[in-house]
Structure formats: structure tokens, C-alpha cells
N, C-alpha and C positions, 0 to 999 in steps of 0.2 A: 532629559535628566539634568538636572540643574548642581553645577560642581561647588557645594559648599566645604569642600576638604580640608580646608584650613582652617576651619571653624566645630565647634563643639554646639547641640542641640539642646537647649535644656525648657522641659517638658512640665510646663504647669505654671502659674503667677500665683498659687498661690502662697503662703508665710514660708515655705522652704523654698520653694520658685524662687521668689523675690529675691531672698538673703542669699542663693545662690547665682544670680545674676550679679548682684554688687560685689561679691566677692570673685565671679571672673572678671568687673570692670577693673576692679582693684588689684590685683595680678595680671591684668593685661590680657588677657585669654580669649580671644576672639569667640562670640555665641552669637546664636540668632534663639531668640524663644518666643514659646505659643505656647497657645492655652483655649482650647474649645469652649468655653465660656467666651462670653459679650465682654469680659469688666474680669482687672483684678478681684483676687478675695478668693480663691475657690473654696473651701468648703464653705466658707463663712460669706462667699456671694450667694452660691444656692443647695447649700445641703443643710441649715438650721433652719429651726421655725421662729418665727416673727420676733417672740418674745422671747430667744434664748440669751442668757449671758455665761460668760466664760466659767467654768469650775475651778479655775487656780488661782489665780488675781492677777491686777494689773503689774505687779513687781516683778512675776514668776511668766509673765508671757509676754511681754518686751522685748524686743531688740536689744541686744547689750548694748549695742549703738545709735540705740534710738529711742529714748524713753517717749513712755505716754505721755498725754498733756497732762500736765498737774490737776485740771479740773475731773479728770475722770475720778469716777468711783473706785474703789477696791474688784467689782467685779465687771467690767465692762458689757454694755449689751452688744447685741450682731452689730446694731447701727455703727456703734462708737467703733467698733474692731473694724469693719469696712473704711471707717473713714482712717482709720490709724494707718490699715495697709496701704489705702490708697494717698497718702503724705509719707511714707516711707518711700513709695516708688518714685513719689515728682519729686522729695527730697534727694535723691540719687539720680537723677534722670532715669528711671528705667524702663519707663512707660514705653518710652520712644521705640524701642528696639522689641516691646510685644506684637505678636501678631494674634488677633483674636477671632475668634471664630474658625479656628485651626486646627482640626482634629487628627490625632495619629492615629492610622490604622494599624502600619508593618512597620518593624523595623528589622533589618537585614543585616546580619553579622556577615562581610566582606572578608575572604580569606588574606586579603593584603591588607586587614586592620580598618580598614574603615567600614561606614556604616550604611546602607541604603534605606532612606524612610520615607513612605507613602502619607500621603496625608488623604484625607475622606473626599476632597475634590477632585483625588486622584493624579495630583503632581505627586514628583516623584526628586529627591534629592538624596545625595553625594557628603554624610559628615566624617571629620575624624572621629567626634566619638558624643553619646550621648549621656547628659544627666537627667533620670527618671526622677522629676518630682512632682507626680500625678496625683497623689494621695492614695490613701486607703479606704475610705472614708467613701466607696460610693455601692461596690457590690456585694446588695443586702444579703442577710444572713437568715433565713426564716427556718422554724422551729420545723421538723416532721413528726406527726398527729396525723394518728389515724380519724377518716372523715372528711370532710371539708366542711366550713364553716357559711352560712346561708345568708351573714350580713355583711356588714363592712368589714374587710379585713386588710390590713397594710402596714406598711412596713416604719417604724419610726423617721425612717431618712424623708417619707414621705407626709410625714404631719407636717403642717406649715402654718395652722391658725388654728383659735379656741372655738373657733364656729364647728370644726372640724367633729367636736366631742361635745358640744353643746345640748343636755335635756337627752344625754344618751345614755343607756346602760353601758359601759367601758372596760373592757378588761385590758389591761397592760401586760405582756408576756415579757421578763428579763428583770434584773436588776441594778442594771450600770445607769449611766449619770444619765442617759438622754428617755429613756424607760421612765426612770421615778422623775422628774420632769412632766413627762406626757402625765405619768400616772397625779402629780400634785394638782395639774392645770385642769384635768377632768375631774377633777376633788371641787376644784371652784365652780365649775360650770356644766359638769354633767347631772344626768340624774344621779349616778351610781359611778362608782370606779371600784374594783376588784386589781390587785396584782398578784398576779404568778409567779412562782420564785421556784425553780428546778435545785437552787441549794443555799447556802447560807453567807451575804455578802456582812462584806464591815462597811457600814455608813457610817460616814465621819461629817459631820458639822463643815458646813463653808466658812464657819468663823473658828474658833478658842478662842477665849479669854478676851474677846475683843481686837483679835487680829485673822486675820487670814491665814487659814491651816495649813495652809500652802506655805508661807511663809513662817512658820516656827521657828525658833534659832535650833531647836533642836537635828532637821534636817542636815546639821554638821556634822551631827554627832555618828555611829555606825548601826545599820538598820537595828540591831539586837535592843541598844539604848532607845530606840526611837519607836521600838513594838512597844516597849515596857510603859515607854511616860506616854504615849496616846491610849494605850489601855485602860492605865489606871487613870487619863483624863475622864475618857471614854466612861467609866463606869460611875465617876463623881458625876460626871455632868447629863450623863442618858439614862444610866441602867442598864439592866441588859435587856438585850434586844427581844429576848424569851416573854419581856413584859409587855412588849407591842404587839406580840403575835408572832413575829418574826424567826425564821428557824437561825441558830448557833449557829456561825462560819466555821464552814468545815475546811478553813484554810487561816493561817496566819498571815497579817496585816501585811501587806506591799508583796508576797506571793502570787498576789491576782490584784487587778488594777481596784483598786479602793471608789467607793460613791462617794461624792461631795452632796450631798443636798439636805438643806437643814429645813424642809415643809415636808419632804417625808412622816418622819416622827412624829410633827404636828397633824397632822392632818388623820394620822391613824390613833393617836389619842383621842380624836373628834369624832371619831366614826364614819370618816368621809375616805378614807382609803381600809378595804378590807384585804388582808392578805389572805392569800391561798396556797397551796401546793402546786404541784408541776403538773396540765394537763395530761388528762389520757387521752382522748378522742373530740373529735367535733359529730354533732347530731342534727341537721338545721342550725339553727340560733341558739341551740342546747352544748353547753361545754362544760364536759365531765372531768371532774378532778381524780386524781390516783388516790386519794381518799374517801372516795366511792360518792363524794359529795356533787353537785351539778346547780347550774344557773344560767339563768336565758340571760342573753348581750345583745346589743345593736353593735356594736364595734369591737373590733380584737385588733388592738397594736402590738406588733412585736417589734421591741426593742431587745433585739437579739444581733446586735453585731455587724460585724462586716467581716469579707472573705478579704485576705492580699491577693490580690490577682493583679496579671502586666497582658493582657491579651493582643497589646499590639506586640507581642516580644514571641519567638516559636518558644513550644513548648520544650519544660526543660532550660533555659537559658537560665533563669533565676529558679531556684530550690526552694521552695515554701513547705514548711514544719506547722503542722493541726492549722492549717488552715488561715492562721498569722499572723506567723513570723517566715521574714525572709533570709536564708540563710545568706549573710553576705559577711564580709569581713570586715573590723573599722567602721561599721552600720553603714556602707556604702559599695564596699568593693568583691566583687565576682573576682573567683580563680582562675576562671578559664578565657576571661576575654580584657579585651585590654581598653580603657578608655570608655567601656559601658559603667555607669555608676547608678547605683539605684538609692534614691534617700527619702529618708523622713518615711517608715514604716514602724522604726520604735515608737513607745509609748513612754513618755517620760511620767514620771509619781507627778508631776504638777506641768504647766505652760514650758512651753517650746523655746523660750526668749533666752533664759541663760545659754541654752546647747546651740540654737539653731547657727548663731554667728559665729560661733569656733567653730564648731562642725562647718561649716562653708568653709572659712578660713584653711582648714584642714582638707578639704577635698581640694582647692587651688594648687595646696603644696601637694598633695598625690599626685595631681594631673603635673606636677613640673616634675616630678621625679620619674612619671610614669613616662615621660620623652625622654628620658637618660637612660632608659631601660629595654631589652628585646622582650622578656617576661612579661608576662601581664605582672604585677604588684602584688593582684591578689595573692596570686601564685608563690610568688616569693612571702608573702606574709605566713600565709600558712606552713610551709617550709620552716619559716623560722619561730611556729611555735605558736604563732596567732591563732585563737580560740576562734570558734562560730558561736554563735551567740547562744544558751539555750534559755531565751525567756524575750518576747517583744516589750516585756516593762524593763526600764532604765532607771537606775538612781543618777538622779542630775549632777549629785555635789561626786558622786564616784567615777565618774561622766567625765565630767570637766577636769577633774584631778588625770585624768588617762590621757586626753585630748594634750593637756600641757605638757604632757613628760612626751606626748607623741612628736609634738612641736620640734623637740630635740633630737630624739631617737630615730623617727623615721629615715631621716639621712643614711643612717646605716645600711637601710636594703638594699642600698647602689654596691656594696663590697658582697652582700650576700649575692647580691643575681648577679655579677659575673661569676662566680662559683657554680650556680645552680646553672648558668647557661655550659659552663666546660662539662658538667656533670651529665647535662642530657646529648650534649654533642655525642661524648665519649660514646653512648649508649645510642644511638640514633645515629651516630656521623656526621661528621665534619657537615654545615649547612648554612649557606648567609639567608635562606629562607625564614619570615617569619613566622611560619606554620609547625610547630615541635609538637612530637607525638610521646611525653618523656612515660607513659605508658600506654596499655593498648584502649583503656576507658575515655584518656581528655583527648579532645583536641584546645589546643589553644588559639586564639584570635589575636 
């Protein structure tokens, strides 16, 4: 057992990995980090396909600290974002300190606060305490249909090229950004493309007005204002969506993560993408719609999502809500263990670059508070009032206004958790043990 006790473990290289390393170089905070992949980049080294490019733009998925190269486009491809990550890392030194090819199997909450973590080649190490920045982004989410379907069938995370749907009949299962993608790309080079829609999304254009929708000034403004002007952009410049074929969002804009893809629309005006309803069954290569309608397919992609799941963590450690969202506090911090941090499972409305380097920034100052403290933080958070999160979508600009006032306030919890620790004493008794039972459901770590 290899004693890394003085060190924190932080889990994954990639865009929350990274900005979470620099931000313990930069606070001092002794880590060692891995990542089961060969090569920085995780999702964006091997979970997009060939031809993908970013949905938010280059402004809105930046490093606050690290701007893209001037020469990129507005929306960067896989290449260009791999080479970004990988010049973020060697501009920090971070490289040095990955270990790759490094997979976690277990990690062990230690009743004296520290952590036991197994790795896939079966060593075994000793941390103070672990940052999860695995992603979400890998355990697919497939639709259940009754039947099974007798051609190709797979999951979006697993499309990787246009050869993939080439001169094929295609049907696309889902509506999000990575779905209508596959569904455009077999528009160009399949025989046929069909999408399936189980209910009604808001597609929104990758541009307005000649900018990136992601970047509107409007995103300052409070969600209410900003349903209003993309609406009525929305109907000057599409229509409704009732003229494409398309069923009505039975949901109001930024409630569920919104699609960016402006060859949607096109390509269903052209008769190269037909929409459909929500399957009922597979038959062979026969797939019957709930509209009683039916069509033979060589291939079914479901672009149907991803689960949050931590399977190297026991069951129970982290709380996950329909599947995911993780119930954490501060989009990082567990009630019940101290120095386990889980991040980067929100969704933010556009790119990860405004949040991801405060939010690192911000988890540095937990972890310094969280050594002035016997509590776990989370614990004391919620105590004093801190909400769980009910939605994995984030507004950025609301985000970052909370993260700055956190900057400040956070200091506080040091005056609450001596209170809360006299509080469970009283109740428990007198104890220099880190183990508090301050009712009969937590233990804490």
C-alpha cells in the first residue's frame, strides 16, 4: 500500500481535470492525477466523432485564463479543442504530474478521513482525499422498445465516422445536440435518415444575427427576458417548428438543455431528414412508430444521453436524482465525507470556460477551509441553508455572480462548524474522534 496521505487524487485530464490541477498547483495543494486514457482531452480525446465541433463557441468554452488562438473559428473542431487542451497543460506544466493509462477501480472512504484507491493493475494507494473529474459523458443511455432491432444498432457515443451511415437507411433516436449531428451527417451521405423525437425540443440556430448564440449580450440579462427575445428571434428567423414537421416544446426554453444545430432545419426543408414520433417496437429491421406508422432501417442510433454514474465510489456515497444529477453541494461538495469532491456533472446553457476556472479556484478555497475544520463542509453547508441543486442545467452569468459572493462568504463556515461541532458533541458526547454520528441515518468521514 503506497502512503500518498498528504496528497489529494484528482481523477481525469480532462477540461475539469486540467483546470483542476492548476488550480491545486496555484494553491499549493499537493496531487498526484490519472486518467485511463493514453493522452489528455477526455471526452474530446475519445468520446466525439471525427467531424464534431463545439456547440457554444470559442468565447463561451475558454479558459478564463487561457484564451483560444486568435486564428480559431467561432466554433472549434475535436482537432482544434485537443490541441487547445493539450497547450493549456504544457502551458502550466501539467503534463508532468499525469499518469495515463491509470484506471480507478475502488475508492475506499477510511474512517480516519482518508481514502484507499485501487487502480485496474491492482495497486493499491493511501490519499487524503479525492477530486472526481471523470466526466459524465461515457455510460450510455439507450431507449427501452419493445423487440429488438435485427440491423445495426448503437449508441451515439459510439458513432465516430460518415462511413459509419453511408448509403444506409438511418434512423436517429433523441433530440439533443449529438442526435441531430448524426441525424444532419446521414442527411449527407445516407440513403435515408428518419428522426425520432419522444417530445418537443427548442432548436436554436448556432448563430443570431451573425454571432454566436451562445454569446448574445442578452445572456446578462434574467432567464424571463431572455425566453422573450430568443422566442420572438426564434419565430422572425425559423418559424415554428409545427412548419418543419416538428412536434411544439412541451417545455419552456433553458428548462431542458436547449439544441444548437443550424443543418437541422435545413436539411428537413429538403427532405433529407424526416421526422417521426416516439418508437413503439422493433420487428427485424421493421420499426413501428406510436402513430401506427412503420419503416425498414439498416441502422438505429440512439442519441439518448448518458447516466451520472461513479462505479469506482460504494454505492450510496454520491446521491444521483432521474438519473443525472448529482446531488452535491456548491456543484462539488458531499455532506457526509470530508475531502471527497465530485465535479463537472452540471450542464452549463453554453461552454464550460467562464465556470470551470472559478469553480476550480473555488474548490482550492474549500479544500483550505475544509483543513480548519472537524465537519465535513458539506455538512456545515447545508446546515446553514445551502440548497441541493434541483436541475443539472446551470445559467453561467448566475453561476459566476454566486461563485464571487462565495469568494467572500465562504470564510464564514469556520464560526458555524464550531457551533455545529458543540452541537453534536452535546448530543453524542464529548469526543476528539473524527467519526460523528449527529443522527442515527449519516455517518460522516
Amino acid at each position: 500500500m503506497k502512503d500518498c496521505s498528504e496528497k489529494f487524487l484528482v481523477i481525469g485530464a480532462g477540461p475539469v481535470g486540467l483546470a483542476t490541477a492548476k488550480a491545486f498547483n496555484d494553491a499549493e495543494i499537493a496531487y498526484d492525477q490519472v486518467d485511463a486514457d493514453t493522452d489528455i482531452g477526455g471526452n474530446w480525446k475519445h468520446g466525439v466523432y471525427r467531424s464534431a465541433h463545439i456547440i457554444s463557441s470559442k468565447h463561451t468554452t475558454e479558459y478564463a485564463d487561457f484564451p483560444m488562438p486568435e486564428d480559431y473559428p467561432d466554433f472549434p473542431s475535436r482537432q482544434q479543442m485537443l490541441a487547445y487542451l493539450n497547450s493549456y497543460a504544457d502551458a502550466f506544466y501539467l503534463r508532468e504530474n499525469i499518469e495515463f493509462s491509470t484506471k480507478v477501480v475502488m475508492i475506499t472512504p477510511r474512517a480516519n478521513e482518508f481514502y484507499e484507491v485501487e487502480f485496474a493493475n491492482g495497486e493499491k494507494r493511501v490519499y487524503k482525499g479525492v477530486a472526481v473529474g471523470s466526466g459524465h459523458h461515457w455510460q450510455k443511455r439507450f431507449p427501452d422498445y419493445e423487440g429488438e432491432f435485427a440491423g445495426e444498432y448503437f449508441h451515439s457515443k459510439d458513432y465516430k465516422s460518415p462511413e459509419q451511415l453511408a448509403d444506409k437507411r438511418v434512423l436517429v433516436i433523441g433530440g439533443g445536440n449529438s442526435a441531430c449531428d448524426i441525424a444532419s451527417e446521414a442527411a449527407r451521405v445516407g440513403k435515408s435518415c428518419h428522426l425520432s423525437l419522444r417530445r418537443g425540443y427548442w432548436f436554436l440556430p448556432k448563430t443570431l444575427f451573425g454571432k454566436p448564440t451562445a454569446e448574445s449580450f442578452m445572456r446578462y440579462f434574467p432567464v424571463a427576458i431572455q425566453r422573450f427575445f430568443i422566442k420572438a428571434a426564434l419565430r422572425v428567423v425559423l418559424g415554428k417548428y409545427e412548419d418543419y414537421g416538428l412536434p411544439k416544446p412541451d417545455h419552456k426554453i433553458f428548462q431542458k438543455h436547449p439544441t444548437l444545430n443550424s443543418e437541422l432545419l435545413h436539411y428537413l426543408k429538403h427532405g433529407r431528414i424526416k421526422p417521426r414520433p416516439d418508437v413503439k417496437k422493433f420487428e427485424g429491421k421493421t420499426v413501428h412508430f406510436v402513430d401506427g406508422a412503420s419503416d425498414e432501417f439498416d441502422a438505429v442510433v440512439c442519441g439518448t444521453g448518458f447516466y451520472v454514474s461513479f462505479p469506482f465510489l460504494p454505492e450510496g456515497v454520491v446521491k444521483v436524482k432521474n438519473g443525472n444529477l448529482a446531488m452535491v453541494y456548491a456543484g462539488c461538495v458531499l455532506e457526509n465525507y470530508k475531502n471527497l469532491y465530485i465535479l463537472g456533472t452540471t450542464q452549463p446553457r453554453y461552454g464550460f470556460g467562464p465556470l470551470v476556472t472559478p469553480s476550480s479556484q473555488m474548490l482550492a478555497q474549500i479544500i483550505k477551509l475544509q483543513d480548519e475544520m472537524v465537519l465535513p463542509i458539506g455538512l456545515v453547508m447545508k446546515q446553514s441553508g445551502v440548497k441541493l441543486p434541483d436541475s443539472h442545467l446551470v445559467d453561467p452569468i448566475s453561476a459566476l455572480r454566486h461563485m464571487k459572493i462565495a469568494k467572500y462568504t465562504l470564510p464564514m463556515l469556520l464560526k458555524k462548524e464550531k457551533k455545529l461541532r458543540k452541537k453534536f458533541a452535546g448530543k453524542a458526547g464529548p469526543t476528539e474522534n473524527l467519526m460523528f454520528q449527529p443522527n442515527s441515518d449519516m455517518q460522516v468521514y
